[in-house]
C-alpha positions as CSV (number, residue, x, y, z in Angstrom):
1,X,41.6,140.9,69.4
2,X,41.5,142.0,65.9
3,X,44.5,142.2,63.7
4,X,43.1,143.4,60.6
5,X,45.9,144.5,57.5
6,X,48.8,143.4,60.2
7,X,51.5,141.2,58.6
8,X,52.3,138.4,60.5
9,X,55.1,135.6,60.5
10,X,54.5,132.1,62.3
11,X,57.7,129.9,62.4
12,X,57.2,126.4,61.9
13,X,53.3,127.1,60.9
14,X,53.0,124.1,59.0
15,X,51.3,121.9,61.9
16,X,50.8,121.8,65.3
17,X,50.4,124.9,67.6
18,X,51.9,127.2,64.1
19,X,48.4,125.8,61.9
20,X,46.1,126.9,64.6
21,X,48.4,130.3,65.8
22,X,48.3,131.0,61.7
23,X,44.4,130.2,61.4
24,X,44.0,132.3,64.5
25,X,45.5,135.9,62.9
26,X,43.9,134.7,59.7
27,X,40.7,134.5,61.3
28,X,41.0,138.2,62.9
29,X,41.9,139.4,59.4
30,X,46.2,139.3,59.5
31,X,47.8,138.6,56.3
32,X,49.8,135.5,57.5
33,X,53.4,134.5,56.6
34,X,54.8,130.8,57.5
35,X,58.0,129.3,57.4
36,X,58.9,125.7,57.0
37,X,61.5,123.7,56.7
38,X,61.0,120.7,54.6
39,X,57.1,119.7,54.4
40,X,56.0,121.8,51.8
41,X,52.7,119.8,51.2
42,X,52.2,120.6,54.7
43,X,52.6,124.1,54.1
44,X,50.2,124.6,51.7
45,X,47.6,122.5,53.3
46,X,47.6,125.2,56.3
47,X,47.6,128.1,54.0
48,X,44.6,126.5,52.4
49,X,42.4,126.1,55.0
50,X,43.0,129.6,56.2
51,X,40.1,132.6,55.4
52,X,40.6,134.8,52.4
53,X,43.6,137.0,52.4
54,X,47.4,137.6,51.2
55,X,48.8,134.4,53.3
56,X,51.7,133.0,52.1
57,X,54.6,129.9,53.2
58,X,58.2,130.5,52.9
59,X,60.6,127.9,53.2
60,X,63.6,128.9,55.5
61,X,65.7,126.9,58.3
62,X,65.9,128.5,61.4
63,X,69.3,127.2,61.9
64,X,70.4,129.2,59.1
65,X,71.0,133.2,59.8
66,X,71.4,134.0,55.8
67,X,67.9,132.2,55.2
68,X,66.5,133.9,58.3
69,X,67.7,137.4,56.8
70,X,66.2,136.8,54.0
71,X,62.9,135.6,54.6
72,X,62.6,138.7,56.8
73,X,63.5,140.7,53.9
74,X,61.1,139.1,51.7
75,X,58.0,139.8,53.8
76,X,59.1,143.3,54.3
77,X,59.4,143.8,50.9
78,X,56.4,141.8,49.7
79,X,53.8,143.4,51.9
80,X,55.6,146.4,52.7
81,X,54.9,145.5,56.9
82,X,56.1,143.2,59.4
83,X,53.7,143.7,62.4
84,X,53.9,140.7,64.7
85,X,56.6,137.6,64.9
86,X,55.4,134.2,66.4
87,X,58.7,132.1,66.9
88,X,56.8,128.4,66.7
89,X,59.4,126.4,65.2
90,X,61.0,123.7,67.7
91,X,62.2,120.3,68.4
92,X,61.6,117.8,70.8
93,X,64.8,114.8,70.6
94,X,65.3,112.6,73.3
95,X,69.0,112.5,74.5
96,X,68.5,110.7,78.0
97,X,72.4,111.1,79.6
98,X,72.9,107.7,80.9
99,X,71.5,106.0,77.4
100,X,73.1,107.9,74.6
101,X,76.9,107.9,73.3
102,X,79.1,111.1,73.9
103,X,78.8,112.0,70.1
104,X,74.5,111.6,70.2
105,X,74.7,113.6,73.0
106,X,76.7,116.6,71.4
107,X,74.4,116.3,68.5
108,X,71.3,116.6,70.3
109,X,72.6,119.4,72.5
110,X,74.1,121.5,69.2
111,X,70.9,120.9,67.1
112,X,68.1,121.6,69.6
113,X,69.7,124.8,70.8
114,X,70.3,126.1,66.7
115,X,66.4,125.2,66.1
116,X,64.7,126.2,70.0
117,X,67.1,129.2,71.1
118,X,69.2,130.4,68.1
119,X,66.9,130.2,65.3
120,X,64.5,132.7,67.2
121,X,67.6,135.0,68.5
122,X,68.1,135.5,65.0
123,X,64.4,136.0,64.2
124,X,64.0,138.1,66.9
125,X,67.2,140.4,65.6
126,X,66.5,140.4,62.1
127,X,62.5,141.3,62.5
128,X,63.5,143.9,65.7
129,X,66.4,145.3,63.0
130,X,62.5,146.3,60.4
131,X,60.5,147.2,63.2
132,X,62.4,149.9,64.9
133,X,62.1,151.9,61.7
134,X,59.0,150.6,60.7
135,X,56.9,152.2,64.4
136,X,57.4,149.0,66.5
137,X,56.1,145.7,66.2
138,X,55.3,142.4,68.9
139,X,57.1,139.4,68.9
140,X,56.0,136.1,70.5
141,X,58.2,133.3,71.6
142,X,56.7,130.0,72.2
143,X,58.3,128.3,75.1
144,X,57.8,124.8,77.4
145,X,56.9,124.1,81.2
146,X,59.8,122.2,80.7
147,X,61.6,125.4,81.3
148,X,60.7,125.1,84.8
149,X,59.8,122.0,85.7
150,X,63.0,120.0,83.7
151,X,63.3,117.5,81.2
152,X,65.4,114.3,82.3
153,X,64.8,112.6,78.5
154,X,65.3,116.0,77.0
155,X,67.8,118.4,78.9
156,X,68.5,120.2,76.0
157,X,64.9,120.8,74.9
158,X,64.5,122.1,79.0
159,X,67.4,124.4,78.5
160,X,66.8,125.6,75.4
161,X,63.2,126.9,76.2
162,X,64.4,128.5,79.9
163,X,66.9,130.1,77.4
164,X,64.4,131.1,75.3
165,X,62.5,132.6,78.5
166,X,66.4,134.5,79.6
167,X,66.4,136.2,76.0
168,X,62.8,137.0,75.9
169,X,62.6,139.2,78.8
170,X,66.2,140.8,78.2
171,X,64.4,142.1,74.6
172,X,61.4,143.0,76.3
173,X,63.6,145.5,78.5
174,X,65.8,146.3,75.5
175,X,62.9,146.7,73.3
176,X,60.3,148.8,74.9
177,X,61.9,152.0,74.2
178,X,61.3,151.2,70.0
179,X,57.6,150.2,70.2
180,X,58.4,146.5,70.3
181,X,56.6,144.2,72.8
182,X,58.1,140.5,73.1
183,X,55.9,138.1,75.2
184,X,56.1,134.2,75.6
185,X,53.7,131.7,75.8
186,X,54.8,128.1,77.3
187,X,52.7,125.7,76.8
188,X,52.9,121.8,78.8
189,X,51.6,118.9,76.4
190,X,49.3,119.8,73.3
191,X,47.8,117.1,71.0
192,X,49.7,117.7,67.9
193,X,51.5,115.3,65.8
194,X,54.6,116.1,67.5
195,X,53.3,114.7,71.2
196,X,51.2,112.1,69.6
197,X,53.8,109.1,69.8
198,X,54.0,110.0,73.7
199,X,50.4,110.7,74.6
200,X,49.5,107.4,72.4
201,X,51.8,105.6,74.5
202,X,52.0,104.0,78.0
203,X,52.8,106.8,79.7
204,X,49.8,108.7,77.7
205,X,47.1,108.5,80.5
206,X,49.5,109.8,83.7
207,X,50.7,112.6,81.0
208,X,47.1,113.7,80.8
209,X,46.0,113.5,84.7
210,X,48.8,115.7,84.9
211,X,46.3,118.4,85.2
212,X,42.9,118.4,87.1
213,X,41.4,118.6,84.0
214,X,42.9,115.3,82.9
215,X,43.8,115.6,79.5
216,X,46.7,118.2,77.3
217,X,45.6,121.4,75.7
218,X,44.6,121.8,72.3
219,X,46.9,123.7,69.8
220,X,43.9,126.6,69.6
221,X,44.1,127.1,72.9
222,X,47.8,127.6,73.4
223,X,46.7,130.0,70.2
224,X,44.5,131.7,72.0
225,X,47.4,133.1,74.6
226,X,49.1,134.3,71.4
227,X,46.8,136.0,70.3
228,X,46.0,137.7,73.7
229,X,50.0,138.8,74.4
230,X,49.5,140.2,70.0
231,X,46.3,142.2,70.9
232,X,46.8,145.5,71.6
233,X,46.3,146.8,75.3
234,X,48.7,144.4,76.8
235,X,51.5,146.6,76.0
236,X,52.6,146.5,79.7
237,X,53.0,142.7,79.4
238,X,56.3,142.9,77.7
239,X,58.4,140.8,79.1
240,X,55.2,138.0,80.7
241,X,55.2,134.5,80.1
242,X,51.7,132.7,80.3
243,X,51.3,129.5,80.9
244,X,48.9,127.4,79.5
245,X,49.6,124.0,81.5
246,X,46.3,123.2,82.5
247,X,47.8,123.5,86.3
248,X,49.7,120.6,85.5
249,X,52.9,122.7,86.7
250,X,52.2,125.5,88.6
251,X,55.1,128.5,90.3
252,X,54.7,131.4,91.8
């Protein structure tokens, strides 16, 4: 799994799973692009710890197609490649039905699926629009058990990522034909600053016995899948989604 002289993008790559997916191309000698949104401090601080090379953050809103256009535009021009996407950025709201107001509820539902399922539809269109003339490309969506399993706190964050699954798959099949591979990686609970007010919580202990091995991955290991689905060799993935739930929700 070597990715040397690719260009890569990371959305959201300021934190969380995006620091260790960005540290992992780094690493295997990709020239890594971030987006943010706000936290620019937080953006260079991951693009300093990563090993030498051309990495760069870019700030850009998912929600916004214009920014999303142009941020692809800007790596295409600056490095004159766009090898691999890795749609990270994504947010987690609670909107429990029976607690919020009608108004809350409309907000939650209009925000998450602009950031979650949106914001990488556009990504997805905007880098797949460089990569069919450019000799193909991957592109990796980062998804949730919650997909599956459902989120009663979150329905929108639930929908959203089985969404995310829906659209993955179709461009894996529409795709294929231009050299593109799109693979997703859903992930259950991961110890990043997002989860942190939960697993530090009461309910903290029965999220991590969850899984036989009784604790939540670690954002290098949900990293890890990316960078398996970007290698190449797995061409005839396109279209899989791996979980990495630590058997704390398993389908067949």
């Amino acid at each position: 799994m070597q990715f040397k002289n690719k260009t890569v993008l990371v959305t959201g790559g300021s934190r969380g799973i995006g620091r260790a997916v960005a540290f992992a191309f780094a690493t295997r000698g990709a020239n890594v692009c971030i987006s943010y949104v706000k936290n620019e401090l937080e953006a260079k601080a991951t693009i300093n710890i990563l090993p030498p090379g051309d990495h760069r953050a870019f700030q850009a809103d998912v929600q916004n197609p214009e920014a999303i256009r142009q941020l692809i535009n800007k790596i295409a021009i600056t490095y004159g490649s766009l090898d691999i996407v890795v749609n990270n950025a994504g947010i987690f709201e609670p909107h429990p039905i029976d607690k919020v107001t009608y108004p809350n509820w409309q907000e939650a539902w209009q925000k998450t699926l602009n950031v979650n399922l949106i914001g990488p539809a556009n990504v997805s269109y905007c880098a797949a629009q460089y990569m069919m003339i450019h000799g193909g490309g991957r592109i990796i969506n980062i998804s949730s058990r919650g997909a599956f399993r459902g989120e009663p706190d979150q329905p929108a964050y639930g929908a959203s990522k089985a969404g995310l699954n829906a659209m993955s798959q179709s461009l894996a099949q529409a795709l294929a034909p231009h050299n593109i591979f799109v693979g997703v990686v859903a992930p259950g609970f991961v110890n990043t600053d997002m989860a942190k007010p939960i697993l530090s919580g009461p309910q903290g202990s029965a999220i991590k016995n969850q899984s036989p091995l009784g604790r939540v991955a670690q954002p290098e290991e949900v990293a890890m899948a990316v960078m398996f689905l970007a290698a190449e060799g797995t061409e005839f993935m396109t279209g899989a989604i791996l979980d990495v739930n630590g058997a704390s929700y398993l389908r067949s």
